[in-house]
C-alpha positions in Angstrom: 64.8 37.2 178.7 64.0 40.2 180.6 66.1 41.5 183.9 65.5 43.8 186.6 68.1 46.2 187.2 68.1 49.3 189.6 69.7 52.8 189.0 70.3 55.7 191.4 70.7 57.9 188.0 68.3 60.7 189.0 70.4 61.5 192.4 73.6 62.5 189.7 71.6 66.1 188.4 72.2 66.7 192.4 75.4 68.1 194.4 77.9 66.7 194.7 77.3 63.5 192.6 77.1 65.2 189.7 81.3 64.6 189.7 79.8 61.1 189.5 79.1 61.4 185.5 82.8 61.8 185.2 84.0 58.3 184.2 87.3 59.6 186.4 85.3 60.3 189.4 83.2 57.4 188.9 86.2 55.4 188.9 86.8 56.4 192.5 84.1 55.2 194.3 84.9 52.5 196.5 83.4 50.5 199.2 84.8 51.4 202.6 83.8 49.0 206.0 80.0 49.7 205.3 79.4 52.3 203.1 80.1 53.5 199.6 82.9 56.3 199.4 83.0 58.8 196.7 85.3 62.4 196.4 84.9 64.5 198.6 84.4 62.0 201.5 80.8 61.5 201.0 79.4 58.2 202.9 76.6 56.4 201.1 74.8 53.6 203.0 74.0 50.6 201.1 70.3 50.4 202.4 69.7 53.8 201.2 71.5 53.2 197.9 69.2 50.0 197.3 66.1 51.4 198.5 65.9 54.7 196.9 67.0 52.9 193.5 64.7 52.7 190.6 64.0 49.8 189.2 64.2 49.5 185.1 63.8 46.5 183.1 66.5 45.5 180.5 
C-alpha cells in the first residue's frame, strides 16, 4: 500500500536550516506554544511548515 508523506527537505540547502542535517541539531527542534523551535531561536509556524511541504509518495 502506498502513503502520502510531505517533506520540507528542499528548505535545508537554505540558512540557517542547513544546521538541520546535523542529526545533533535536528535533535533540538522542539515544539514551543505554537510554533516549531530550532537553534538559533528560529520560529516555524505549523501552517507554513504544512503548506510549503512537498508531498512524496512512499
Amino acid at each position: 500500500m502506498l502513503g502520502h508523506k510531505k517533506t520540507m527537505e528542499s528548505y535545508l540547502d537554505f540558512g540557517v536550516f542547513q544546521r538541520l542535517k546535523e542529526r545533533e541539531e535536528f535533535n533540538q527542534v522542539r515544539v514551543s506554544f505554537n510554533t516549531i523551535e530550532c537553534e538559533p531561536g528560529v520560529d516555524l509556524d505549523p501552517e507554513f511548515v504544512y503548506n510549503k511541504s512537498q508531498r512524496f509518495v512512499t
